[in-house]
N, CA, C and O atoms as CSV, one atom per row, in Angstrom:
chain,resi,resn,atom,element,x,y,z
A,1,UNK,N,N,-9.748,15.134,0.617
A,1,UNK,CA,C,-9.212,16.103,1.585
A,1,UNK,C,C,-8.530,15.361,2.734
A,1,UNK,O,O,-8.862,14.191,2.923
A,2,UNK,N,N,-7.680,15.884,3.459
A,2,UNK,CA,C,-6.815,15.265,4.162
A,2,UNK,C,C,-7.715,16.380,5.620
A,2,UNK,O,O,-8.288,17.465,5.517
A,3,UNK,N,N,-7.452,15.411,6.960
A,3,UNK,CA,C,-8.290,15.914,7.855
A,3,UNK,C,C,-6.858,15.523,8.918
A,3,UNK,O,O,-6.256,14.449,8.949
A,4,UNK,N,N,-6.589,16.709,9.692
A,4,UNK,CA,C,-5.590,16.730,10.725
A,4,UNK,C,C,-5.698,15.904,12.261
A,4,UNK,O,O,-6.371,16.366,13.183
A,5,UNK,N,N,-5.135,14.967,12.339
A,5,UNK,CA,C,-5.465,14.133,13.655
A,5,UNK,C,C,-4.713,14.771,15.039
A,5,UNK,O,O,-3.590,14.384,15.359
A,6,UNK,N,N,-5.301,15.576,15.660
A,6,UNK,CA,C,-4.632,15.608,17.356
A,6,UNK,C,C,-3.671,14.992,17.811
A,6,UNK,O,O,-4.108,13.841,17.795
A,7,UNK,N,N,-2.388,14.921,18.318
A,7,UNK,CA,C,-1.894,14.245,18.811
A,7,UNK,C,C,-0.546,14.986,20.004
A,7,UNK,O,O,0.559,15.468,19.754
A,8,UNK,N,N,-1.494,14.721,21.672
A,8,UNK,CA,C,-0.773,15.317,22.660
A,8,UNK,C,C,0.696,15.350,22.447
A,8,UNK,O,O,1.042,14.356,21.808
A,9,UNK,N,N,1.777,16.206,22.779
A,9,UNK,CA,C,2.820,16.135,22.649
A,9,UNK,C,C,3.458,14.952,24.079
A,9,UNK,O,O,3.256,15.117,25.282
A,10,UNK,N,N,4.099,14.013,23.536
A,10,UNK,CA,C,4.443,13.123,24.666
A,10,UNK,C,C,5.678,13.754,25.844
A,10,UNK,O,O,6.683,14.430,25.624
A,11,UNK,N,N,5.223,13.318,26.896
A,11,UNK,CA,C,5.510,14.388,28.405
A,11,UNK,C,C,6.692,13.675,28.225
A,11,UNK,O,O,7.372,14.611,27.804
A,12,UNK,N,N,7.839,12.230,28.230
A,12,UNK,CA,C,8.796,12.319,28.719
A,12,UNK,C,C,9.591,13.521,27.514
A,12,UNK,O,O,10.329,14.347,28.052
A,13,UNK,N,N,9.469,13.598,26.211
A,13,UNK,CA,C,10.170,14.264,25.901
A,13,UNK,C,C,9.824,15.901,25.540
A,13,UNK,O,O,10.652,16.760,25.238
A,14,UNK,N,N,8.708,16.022,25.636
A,14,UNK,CA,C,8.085,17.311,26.028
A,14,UNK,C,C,8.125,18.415,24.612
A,14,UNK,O,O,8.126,19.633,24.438
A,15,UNK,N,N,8.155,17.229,23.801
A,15,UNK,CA,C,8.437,18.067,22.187
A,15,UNK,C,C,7.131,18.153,21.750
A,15,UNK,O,O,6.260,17.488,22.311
A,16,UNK,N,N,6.716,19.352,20.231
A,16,UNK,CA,C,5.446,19.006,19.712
A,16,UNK,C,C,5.507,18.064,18.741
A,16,UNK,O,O,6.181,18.294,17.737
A,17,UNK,N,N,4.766,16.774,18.898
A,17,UNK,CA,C,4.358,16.309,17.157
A,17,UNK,C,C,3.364,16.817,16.314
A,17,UNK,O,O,2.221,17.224,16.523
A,18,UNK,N,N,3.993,16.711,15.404
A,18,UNK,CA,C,3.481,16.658,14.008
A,18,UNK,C,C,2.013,15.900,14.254
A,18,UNK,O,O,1.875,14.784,14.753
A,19,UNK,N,N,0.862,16.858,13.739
A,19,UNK,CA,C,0.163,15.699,13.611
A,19,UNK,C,C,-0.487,15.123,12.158
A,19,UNK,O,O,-0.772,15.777,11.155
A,20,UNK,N,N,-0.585,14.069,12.330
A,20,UNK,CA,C,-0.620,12.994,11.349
A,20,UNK,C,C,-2.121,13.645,10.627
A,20,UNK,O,O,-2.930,14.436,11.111
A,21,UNK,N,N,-2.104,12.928,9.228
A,21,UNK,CA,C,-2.899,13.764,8.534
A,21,UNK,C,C,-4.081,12.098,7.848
A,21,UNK,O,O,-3.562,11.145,7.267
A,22,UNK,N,N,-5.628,12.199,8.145
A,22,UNK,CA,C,-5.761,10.774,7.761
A,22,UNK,C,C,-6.850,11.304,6.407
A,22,UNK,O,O,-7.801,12.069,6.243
A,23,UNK,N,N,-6.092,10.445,5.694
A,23,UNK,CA,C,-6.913,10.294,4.241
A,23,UNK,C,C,-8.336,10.258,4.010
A,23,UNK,O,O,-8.876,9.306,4.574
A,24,UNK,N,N,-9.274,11.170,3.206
A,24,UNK,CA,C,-10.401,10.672,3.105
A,24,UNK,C,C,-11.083,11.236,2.093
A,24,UNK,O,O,-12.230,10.866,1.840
């Protein structure tokens, strides 16, 4: 199963990321 990692959207460009998905 793949488990979804958090990742704040960075303030200078104020976009959402994707968050990264870690193997397990």
């Amino acid at each position: 199963k793949k488990y979804p990692i958090e990742i704040k959207s960075s303030p200078e460009t104020e976009k959402y990321i994707e968050p990264d998905y870690l193997e397990c």
